[in-house]
NUMI-454914 format. One line per 8 residues: for each residue x, y, z of C-alpha. Coordinates in nm, 4 decimals, m for minus. Layout:
// NUMI-454914
X/Y/Z | ...
// end
This chain:
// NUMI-454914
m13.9369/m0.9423/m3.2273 | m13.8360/m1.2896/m3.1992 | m13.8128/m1.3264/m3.5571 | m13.5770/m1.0732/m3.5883 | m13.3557/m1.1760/m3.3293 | m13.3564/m1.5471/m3.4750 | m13.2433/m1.3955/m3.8063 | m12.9910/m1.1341/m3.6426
m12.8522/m1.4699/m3.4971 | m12.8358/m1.6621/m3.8124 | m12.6555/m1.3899/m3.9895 | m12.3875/m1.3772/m3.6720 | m12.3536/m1.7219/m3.7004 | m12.2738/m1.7114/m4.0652 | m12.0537/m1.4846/m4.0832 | m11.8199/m1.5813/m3.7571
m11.8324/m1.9301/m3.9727 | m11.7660/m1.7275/m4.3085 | m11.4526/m1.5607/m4.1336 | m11.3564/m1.9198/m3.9732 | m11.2939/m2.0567/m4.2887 | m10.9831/m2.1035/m4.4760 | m10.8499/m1.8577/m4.6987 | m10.5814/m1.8098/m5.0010
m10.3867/m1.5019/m4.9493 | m10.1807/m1.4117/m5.2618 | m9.8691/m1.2102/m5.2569 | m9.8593/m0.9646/m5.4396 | m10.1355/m0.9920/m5.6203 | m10.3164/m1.2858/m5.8327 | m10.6394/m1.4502/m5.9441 | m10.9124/m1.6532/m5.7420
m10.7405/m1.4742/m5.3894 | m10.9457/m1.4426/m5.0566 | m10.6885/m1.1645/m4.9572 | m10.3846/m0.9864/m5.0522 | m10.0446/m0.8582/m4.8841 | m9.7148/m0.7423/m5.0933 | m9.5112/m0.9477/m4.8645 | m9.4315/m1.3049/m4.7447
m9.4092/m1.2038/m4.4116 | m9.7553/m1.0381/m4.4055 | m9.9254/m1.3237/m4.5477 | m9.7903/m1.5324/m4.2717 | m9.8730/m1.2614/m4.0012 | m10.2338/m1.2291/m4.1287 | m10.2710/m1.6224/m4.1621 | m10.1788/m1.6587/m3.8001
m10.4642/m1.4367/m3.6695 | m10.6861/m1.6748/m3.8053 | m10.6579/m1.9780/m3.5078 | m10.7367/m2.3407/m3.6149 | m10.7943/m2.2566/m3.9620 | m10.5259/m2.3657/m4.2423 | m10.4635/m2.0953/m4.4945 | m10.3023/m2.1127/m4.8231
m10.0195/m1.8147/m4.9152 | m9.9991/m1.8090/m5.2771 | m9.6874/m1.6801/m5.4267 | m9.7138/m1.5178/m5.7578 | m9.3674/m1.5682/m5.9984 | m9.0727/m1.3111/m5.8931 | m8.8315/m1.2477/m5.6307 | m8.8575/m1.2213/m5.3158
m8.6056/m1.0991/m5.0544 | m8.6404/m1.1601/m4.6732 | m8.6108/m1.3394/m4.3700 | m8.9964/m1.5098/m4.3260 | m9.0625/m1.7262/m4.0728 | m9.3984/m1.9261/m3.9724 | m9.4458/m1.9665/m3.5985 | m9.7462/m2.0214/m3.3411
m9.9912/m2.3481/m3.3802 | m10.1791/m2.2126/m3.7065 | m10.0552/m2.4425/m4.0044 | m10.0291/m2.2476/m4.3273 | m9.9610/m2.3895/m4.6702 | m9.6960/m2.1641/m4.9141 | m9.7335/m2.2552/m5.2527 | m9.5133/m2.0659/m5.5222
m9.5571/m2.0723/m5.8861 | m9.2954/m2.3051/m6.0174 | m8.9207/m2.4077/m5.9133 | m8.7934/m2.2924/m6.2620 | m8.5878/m1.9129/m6.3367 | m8.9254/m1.8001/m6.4270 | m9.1100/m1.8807/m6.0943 | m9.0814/m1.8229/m5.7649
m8.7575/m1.7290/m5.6000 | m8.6866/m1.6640/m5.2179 | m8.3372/m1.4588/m5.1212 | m8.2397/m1.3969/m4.8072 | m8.0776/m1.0932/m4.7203 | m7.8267/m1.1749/m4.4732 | m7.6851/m1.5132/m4.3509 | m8.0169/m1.6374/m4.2421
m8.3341/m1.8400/m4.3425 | m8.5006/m1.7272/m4.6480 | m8.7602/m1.9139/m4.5105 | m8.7925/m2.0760/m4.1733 | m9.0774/m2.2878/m4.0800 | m9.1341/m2.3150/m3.7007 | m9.5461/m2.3680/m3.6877 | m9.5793/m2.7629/m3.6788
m9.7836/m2.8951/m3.9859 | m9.6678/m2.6079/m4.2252 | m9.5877/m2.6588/m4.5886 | m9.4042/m2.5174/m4.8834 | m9.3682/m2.6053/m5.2260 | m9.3540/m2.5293/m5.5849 | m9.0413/m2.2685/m5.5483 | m8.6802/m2.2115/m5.5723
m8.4697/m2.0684/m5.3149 | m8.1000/m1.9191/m5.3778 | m7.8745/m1.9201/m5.0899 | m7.6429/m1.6326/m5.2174 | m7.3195/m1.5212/m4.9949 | m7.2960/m1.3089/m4.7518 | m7.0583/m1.3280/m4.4637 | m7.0606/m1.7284/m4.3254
m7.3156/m1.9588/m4.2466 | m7.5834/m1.8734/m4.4979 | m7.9255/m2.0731/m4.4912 | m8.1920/m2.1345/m4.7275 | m8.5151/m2.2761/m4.5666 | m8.5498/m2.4361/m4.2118 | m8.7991/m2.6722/m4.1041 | m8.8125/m2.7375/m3.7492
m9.1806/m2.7714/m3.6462 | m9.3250/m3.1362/m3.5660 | m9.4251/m3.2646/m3.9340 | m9.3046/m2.9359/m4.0970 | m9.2986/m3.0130/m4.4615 | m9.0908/m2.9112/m4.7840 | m9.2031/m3.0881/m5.0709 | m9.1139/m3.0271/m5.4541
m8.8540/m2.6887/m5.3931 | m8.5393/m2.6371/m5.5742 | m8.2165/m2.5020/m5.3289 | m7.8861/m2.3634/m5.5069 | m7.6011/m2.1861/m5.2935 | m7.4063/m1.9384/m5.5002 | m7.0150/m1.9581/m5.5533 | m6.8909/m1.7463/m5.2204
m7.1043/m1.9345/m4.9345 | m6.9042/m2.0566/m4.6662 | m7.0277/m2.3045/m4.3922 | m7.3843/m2.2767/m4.5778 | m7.6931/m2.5190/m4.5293 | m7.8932/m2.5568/m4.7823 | m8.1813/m2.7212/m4.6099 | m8.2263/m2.7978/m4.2241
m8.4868/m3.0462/m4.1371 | m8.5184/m3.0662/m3.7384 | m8.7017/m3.3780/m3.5306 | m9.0450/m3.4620/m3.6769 | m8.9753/m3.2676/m4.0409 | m8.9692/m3.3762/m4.3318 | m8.7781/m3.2808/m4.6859 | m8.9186/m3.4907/m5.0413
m8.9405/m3.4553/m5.4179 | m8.6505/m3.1815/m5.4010 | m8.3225/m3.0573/m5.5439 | m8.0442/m2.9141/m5.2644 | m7.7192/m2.8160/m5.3783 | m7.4029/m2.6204/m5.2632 | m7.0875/m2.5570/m5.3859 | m6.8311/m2.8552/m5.2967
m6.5521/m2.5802/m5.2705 | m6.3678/m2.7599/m4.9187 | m6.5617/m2.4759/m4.7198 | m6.7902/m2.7070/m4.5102 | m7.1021/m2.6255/m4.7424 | m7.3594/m2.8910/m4.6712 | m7.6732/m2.9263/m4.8604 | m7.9319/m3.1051/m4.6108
m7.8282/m3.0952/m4.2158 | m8.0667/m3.3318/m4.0558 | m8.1801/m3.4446/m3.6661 | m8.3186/m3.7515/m3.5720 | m8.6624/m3.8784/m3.6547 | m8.6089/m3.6878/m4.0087 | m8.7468/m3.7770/m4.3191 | m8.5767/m3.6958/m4.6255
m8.7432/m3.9263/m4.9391 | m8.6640/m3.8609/m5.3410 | m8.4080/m3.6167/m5.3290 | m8.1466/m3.5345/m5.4803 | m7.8316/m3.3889/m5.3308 | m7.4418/m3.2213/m5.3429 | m7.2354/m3.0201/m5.1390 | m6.9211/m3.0726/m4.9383
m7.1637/m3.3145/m4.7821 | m7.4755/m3.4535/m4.9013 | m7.6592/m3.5097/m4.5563 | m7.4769/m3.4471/m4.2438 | m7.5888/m3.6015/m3.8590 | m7.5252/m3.5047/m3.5745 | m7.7942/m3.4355/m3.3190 | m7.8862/m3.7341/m3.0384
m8.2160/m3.9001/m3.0678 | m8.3603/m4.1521/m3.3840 | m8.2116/m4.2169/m3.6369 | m8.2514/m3.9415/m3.9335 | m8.4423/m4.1543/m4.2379 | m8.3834/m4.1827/m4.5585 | m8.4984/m4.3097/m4.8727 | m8.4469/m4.2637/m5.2338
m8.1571/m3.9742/m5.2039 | m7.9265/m3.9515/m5.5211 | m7.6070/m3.7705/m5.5949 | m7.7247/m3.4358/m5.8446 | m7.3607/m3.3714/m5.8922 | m7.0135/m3.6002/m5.7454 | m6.9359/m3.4647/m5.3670 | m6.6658/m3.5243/m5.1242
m6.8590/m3.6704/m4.8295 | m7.2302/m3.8603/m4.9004 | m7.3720/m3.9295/m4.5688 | m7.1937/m3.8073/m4.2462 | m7.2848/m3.8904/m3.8567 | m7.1062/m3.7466/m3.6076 | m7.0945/m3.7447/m3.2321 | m7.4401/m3.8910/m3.1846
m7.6326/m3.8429/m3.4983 | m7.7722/m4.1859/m3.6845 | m7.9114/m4.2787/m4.0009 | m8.0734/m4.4965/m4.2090 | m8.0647/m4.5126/m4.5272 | m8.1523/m4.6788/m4.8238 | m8.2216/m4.6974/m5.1911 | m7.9750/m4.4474/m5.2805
m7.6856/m4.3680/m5.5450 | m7.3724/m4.1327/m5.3918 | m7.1174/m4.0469/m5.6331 | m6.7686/m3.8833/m5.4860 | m6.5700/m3.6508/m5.5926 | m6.2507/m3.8019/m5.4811 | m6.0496/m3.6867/m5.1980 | m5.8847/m3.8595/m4.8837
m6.1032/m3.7187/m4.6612 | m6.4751/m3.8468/m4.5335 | m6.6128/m4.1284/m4.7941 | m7.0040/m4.1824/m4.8795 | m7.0738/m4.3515/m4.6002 | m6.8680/m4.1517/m4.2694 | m6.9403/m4.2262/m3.9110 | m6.7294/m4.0342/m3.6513
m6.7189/m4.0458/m3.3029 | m6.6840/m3.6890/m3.1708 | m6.8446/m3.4838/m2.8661 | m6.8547/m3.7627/m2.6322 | m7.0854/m4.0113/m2.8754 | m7.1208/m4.2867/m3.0429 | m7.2364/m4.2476/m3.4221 | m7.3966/m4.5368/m3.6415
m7.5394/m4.5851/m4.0452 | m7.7392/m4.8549/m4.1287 | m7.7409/m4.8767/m4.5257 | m7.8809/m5.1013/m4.7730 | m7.9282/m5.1043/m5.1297 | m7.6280/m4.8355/m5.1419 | m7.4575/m4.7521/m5.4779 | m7.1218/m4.5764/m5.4516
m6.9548/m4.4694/m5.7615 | m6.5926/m4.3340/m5.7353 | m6.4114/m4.1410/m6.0022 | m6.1874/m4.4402/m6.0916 | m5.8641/m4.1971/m6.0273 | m5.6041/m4.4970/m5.9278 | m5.5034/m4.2133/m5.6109 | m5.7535/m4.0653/m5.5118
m6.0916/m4.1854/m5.5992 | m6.2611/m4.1748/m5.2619 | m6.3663/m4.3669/m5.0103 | m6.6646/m4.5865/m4.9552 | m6.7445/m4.6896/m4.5984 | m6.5529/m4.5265/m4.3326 | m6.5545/m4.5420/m3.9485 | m6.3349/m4.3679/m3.7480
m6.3312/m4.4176/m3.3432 | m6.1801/m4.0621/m3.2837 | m6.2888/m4.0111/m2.8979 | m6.2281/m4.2676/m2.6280 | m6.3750/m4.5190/m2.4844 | m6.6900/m4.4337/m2.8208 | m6.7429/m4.6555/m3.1095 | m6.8322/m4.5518/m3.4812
m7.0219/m4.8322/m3.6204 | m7.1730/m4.9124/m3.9779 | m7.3562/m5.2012/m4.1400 | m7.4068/m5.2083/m4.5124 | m7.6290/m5.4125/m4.6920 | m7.7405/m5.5176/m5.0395 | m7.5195/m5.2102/m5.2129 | m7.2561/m5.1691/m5.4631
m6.9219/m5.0000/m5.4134 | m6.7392/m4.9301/m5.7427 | m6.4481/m4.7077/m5.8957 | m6.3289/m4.6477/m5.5692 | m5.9213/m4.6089/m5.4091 | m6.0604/m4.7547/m5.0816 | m6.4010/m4.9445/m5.0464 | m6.3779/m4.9766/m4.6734
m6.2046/m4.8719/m4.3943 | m6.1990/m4.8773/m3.9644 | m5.9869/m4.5873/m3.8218 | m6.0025/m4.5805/m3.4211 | m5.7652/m4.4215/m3.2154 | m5.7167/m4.5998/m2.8963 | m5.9171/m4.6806/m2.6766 | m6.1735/m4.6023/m2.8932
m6.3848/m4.8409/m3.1537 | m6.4329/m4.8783/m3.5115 | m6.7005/m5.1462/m3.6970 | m6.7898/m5.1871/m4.0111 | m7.0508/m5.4873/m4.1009 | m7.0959/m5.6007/m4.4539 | m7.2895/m5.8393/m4.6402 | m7.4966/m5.9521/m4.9611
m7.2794/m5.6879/m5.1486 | m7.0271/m5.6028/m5.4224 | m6.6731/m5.4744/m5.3271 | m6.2735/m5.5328/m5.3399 | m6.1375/m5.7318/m5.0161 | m5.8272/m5.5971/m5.1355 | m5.9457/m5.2114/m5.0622 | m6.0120/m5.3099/m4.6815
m5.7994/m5.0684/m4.4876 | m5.7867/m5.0720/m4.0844 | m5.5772/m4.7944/m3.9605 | m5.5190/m4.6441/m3.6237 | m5.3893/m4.8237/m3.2788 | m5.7369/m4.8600/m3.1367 | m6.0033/m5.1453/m3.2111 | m6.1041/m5.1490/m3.5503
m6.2324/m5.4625/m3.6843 | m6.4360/m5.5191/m4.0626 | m6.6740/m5.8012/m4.0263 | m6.7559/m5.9711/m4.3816 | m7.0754/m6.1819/m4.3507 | m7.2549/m6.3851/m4.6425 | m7.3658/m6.3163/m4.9690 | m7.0791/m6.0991/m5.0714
m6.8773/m6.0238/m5.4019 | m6.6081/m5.9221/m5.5859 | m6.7541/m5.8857/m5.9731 | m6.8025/m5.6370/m6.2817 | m7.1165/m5.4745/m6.1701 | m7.2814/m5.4492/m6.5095 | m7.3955/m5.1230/m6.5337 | m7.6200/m5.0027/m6.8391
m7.3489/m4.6873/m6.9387 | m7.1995/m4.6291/m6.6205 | m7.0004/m4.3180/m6.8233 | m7.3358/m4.1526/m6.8991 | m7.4177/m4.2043/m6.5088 | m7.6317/m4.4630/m6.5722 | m7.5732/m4.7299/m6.3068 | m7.8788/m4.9262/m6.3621
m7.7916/m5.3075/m6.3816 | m7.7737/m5.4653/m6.7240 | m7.9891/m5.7809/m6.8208 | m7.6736/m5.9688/m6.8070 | m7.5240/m5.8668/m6.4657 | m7.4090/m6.1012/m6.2474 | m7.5520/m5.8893/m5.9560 | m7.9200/m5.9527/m6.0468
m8.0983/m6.1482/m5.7388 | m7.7807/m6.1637/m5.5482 | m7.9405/m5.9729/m5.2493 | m8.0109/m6.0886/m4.9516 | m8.3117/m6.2899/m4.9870 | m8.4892/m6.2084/m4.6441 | m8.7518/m5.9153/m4.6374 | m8.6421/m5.5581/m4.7261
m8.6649/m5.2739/m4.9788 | m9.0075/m5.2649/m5.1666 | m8.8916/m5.0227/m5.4455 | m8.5527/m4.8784/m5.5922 | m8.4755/m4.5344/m5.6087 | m8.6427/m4.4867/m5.9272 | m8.9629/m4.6164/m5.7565 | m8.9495/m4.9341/m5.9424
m9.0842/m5.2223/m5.7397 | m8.8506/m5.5011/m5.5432 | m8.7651/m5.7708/m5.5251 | m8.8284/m5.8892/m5.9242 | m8.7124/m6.2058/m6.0845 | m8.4013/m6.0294/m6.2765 | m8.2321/m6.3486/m6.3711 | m8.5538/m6.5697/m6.4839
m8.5245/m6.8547/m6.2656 | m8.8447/m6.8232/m6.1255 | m8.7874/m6.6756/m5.7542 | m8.7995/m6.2927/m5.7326 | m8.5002/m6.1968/m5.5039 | m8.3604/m5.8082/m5.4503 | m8.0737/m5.6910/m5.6413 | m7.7770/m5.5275/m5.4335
m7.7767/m5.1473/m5.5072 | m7.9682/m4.8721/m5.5480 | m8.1290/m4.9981/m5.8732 | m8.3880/m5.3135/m5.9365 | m8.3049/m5.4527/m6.2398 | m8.6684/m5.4950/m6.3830 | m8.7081/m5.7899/m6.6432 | m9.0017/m5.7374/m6.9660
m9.2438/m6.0159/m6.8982 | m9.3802/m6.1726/m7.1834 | m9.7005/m6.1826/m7.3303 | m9.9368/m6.4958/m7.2245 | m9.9079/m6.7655/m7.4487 | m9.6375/m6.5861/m7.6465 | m9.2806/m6.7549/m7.7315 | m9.0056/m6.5267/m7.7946
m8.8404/m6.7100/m8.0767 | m8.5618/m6.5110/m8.0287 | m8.4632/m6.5895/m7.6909 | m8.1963/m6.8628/m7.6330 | m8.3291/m7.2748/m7.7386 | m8.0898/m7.4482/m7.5144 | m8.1782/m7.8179/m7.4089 | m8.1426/m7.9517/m7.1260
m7.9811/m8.3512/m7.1293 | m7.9721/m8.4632/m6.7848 | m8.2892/m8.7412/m6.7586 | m8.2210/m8.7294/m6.3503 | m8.0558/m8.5322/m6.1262 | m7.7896/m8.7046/m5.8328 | m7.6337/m8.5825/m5.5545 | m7.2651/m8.6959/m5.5460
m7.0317/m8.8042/m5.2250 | m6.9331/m8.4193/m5.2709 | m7.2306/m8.2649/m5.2258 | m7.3017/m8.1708/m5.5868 | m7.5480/m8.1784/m5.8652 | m7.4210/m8.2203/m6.2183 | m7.6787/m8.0932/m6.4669 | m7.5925/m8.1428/m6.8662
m7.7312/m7.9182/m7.1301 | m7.6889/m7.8663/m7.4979 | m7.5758/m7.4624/m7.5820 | m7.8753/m7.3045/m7.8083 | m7.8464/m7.3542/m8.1844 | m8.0209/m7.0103/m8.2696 | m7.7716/m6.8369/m8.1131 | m7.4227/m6.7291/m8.2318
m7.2314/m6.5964/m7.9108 | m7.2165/m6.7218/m7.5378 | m7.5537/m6.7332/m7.3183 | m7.5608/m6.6402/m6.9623 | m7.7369/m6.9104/m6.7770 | m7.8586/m6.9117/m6.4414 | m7.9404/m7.2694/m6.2288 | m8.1968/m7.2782/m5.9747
m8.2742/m7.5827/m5.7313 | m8.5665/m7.5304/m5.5070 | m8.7621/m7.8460/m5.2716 | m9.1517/m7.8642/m5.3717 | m9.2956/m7.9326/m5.0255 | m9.1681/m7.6075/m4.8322 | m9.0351/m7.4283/m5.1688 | m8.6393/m7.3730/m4.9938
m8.4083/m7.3044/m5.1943 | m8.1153/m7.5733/m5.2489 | m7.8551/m7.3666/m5.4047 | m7.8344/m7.1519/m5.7252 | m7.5466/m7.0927/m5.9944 | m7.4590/m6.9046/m6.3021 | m7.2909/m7.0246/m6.5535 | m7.1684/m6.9507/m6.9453
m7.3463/m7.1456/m7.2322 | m7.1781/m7.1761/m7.5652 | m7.3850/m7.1945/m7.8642 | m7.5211/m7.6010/m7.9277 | m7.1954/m7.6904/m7.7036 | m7.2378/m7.9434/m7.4424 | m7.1995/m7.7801/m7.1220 | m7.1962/m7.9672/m6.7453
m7.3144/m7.7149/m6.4616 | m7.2119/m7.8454/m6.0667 | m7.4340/m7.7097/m5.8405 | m7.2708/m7.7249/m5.4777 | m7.5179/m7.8040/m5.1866 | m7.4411/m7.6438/m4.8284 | m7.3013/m7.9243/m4.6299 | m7.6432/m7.8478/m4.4420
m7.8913/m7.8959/m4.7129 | m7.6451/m8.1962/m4.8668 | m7.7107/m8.3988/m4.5447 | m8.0649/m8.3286/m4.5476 | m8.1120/m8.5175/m4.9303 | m7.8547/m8.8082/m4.8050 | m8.0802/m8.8136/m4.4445 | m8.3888/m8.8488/m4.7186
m8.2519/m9.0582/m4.9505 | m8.4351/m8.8352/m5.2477 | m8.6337/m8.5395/m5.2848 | m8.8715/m8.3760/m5.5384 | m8.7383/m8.0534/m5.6331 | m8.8324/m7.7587/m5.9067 | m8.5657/m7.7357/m6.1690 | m8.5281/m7.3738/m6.3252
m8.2612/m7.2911/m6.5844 | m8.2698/m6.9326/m6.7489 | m8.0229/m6.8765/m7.0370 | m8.0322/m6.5114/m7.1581 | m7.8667/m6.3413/m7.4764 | m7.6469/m6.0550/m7.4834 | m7.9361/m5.8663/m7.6212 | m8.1549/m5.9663/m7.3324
m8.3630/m6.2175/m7.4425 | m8.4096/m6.4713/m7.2189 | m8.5684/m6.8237/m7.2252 | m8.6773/m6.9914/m6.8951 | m8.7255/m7.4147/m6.8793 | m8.9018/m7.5042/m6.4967 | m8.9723/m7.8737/m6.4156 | m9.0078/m8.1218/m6.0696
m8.7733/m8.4291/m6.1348 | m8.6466/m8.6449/m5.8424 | m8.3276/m8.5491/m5.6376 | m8.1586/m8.8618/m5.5646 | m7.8909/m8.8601/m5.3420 | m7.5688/m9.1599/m5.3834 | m7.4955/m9.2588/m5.0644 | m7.1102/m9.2359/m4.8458
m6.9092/m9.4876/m4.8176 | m6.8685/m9.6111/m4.3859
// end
């Protein structure tokens, strides 16, 4: 008898642990399935009666056409069978979600979902459980949606490896509408706005987010929504209205965007070609403030511009990037003020075929390592790895925008023969009364055009950096490069008297080959007159 209780209580036990266990649940119908239901919406019902157990809904390809949603504690995974026309396609049949993830710790992927119109505010998929996920689905809104979201991703969710677009039409048609502590990461993007912020809390994150089309407005906070952002290419669509980068105070708050590594690509129209960085202090007594970093702002009617209404605020901090003084605008009778730190330019980008929409940096940009040279980024948007020694002088520094310009090392112990044989002349190096270092070098013989050469002064003990400068080398001309000290680092040689320092000269062809010459000489510094 008490054997066959034992083994009555074995089998119990194994099959309460048999039922415990996850399942796939395929809708309709498929291969390899646990279970079956013909709709979403049952799959997701008949997951959740399964507590602490994380099922897997298998979509097979087709459409589908309903309002699903995942709530309750009981994480499922929906997986469809590709993002393509020939996959797996959610509709909705009214205005909302075609699918709208509630349960905390859910997941979709692998599908498409059309947001077609119907009367306003259409939706495609929500995610607003606690580490909700959409990773790898496609989002298109039909021609006829008005005030549609593509894709909302509430506190704690996150949206990656995705494509979310919406007709630009003027009709308020965003593609991602995001809260704070958001992650949205390799995505790409279009709508009458791109992302749009306005919910109080964190700041929404996010990383590698491109333009898939031009669109009005790039990244908007409002009232008291805040971002970060970086690694990311926005391309507008023109327009006097918003910009790429829009902060607006509204509903009693105070927006902010913190941006680095930022490229912003205009049309080039000489009216209206958009706007870059905008902050307008619409309510009183609020400020709209953004700082920019490390980005690129190109093709534009207006690069940046404070709006505030008084006696509201407008900020705008800049440095270590590439724009037009002359498109600085500050409008409005309230406080707006632009605030232009270091590092900053005003050159030809360099971009590889910026009319194909290629705005990678060319091997001959003067952009390459102008970044700021602090801590930051750790890959562009095309996952490349930063900082990397773009310019060849031997210290790997970030490149401002969205792209890292990467350099081809070469082989160990192989000479590229056709790279640039310049010489350099100078048997010592001096600091003059002025604060500057004259080097002398002789243009390379092998070559028959200009060089681009790049001067880098570095300290041995302590490895700072002195100062760096390009310059243009003519082929076996004689060429003198002045390298200006800081007044700060000048009176530190003088204080010395001299200084051993690493010498690093890059000259680099217009096909890209580059030759680098590194050696220590002695800094000597002539000393002022009493």
């Amino acid at each position: 008898m008490a054997r066959r209780l034992l083994a009555l209580t074995t089998a119990l036990f194994a099959l309460s642990a048999t039922s415990a266990s996850a399942a796939t649940i395929c809708v309709p119908t498929g291969t390899g399935c646990d279970q079956t239901q013909p709709t979403l919406q049952g799959a997701i019902n008949l997951a959740a009666g399964t507590p602490t157990v994380r099922d897997t809904i298998r979509l097979t390809a087709g459409d589908f056409t309903q309002n699903a949603v995942v709530i309750g504690t009981n994480p499922v995974d929906i997986v469809g069978a590709g993002q393509g026309t020939s996959g797996t396609i959610l509709r909705s049949p009214n205005s909302g979600f075609s699918l709208d993830i509630q349960s905390p710790g859910s997941t979709v992927s692998n599908l498409r979902v059309r947001v077609e119109p119907h009367t306003m505010f259409e939706s495609g998929i929500g995610l607003s459980g606690a580490g909700a996920v959409a990773d790898g689905v496609t989002v298109l809104g039909e021609p006829g949606v008005d005030n549609a979201v593509g894709v909302i991703v509430r506190t704690g969710a996150i949206l990656r490896n995705s494509l979310v677009q919406v007709p630009g039409t003027g009709n308020a048609n965003d593609a991602i509408g995001a809260e704070g502590s958001s992650l949205i990461e390799n995505v790409s993007a279009a709508g009458d706005k791109m992302v749009d912020a306005r919910d109080p809390g964190p700041p929404v994150v996010i990383r590698r987010l491109r333009s898939s089309t031009p669109s009005p407005i790039g990244i908007q906070a409002i009232g008291e929504g805040s971002v970060n952002i970086s690694d990311a290419l926005i391309r507008l669509s023109g327009g006097s209205s918003g910009g790429a980068l829009y902060a607006e105070t509204s509903a009693g708050g105070s927006p902010g965007i913190v941006a680095r590594h930022v490229t912003v690509i205009g049309t080039g129209d000489a009216v209206n070609a958009g706007r870059g960085v905008y902050a307008d202090g619409f309510d009183p007594g609020r400020t709209a403030v953004i700082d920019v970093r490390d980005s690129i702002f190109h093709a534009l009617s207006t690069d940046l511009e404070v709006e505030a209404s008084a006696p509201s605020s407008a900020r705008i901090a800049i440095g270590y990037s590439n724009f037009n003084p002359a498109k600085i605008v500050d409008t409005g009778a309230g406080d707006g003020q632009v605030v232009t730190g270091a590092g900053n330019l005003v050159v030809n980008p360099g971009f590889v075929d910026g009319a194909a929409a290629d705005f990678r940096l060319r091997a001959d940009s003067p952009l390459l390592d102008r970044g700021f040279p602090g801590a930051g980024s750790t890959a562009d948007l095309d996952g490349a790895a930063r900082p990397n020694d773009g310019n060849g002088d031997g210290v790997a520094v970030r490149d401002p925008g969205a792209f890292e310009y990467q350099r081809p090392a070469s082989p160990p112990g192989v000479t590229d023969s056709s790279a640039p044989l310049f010489r350099i002349l100078s048997k010592r190096l001096k600091l003059d009364r002025r604060g500057r270092v004259a080097l002398v070098l002789r243009g390379p013989a092998n070559e028959t055009a200009a060089s681009n050469g790049s001067l880098g002064l570095r300290s041995v003990r302590g490895r700072r950096m002195l100062g760096r400068k390009s310059f243009s080398l003519r082929p076996s001309a004689r060429t003198v490069v002045n390298l200006k000290l800081t007044r700060k680092r000048a009176r530190r040689v003088r204080r010395l008297g001299k200084l051993r320092v690493i010498l690093s000269v890059t000259a680099r062809d217009g096909a890209g080959n580059a030759r680098t010459v590194r050696k220590r000489v002695m800094l000597r510094a002539l000393q002022t007159r009493n």
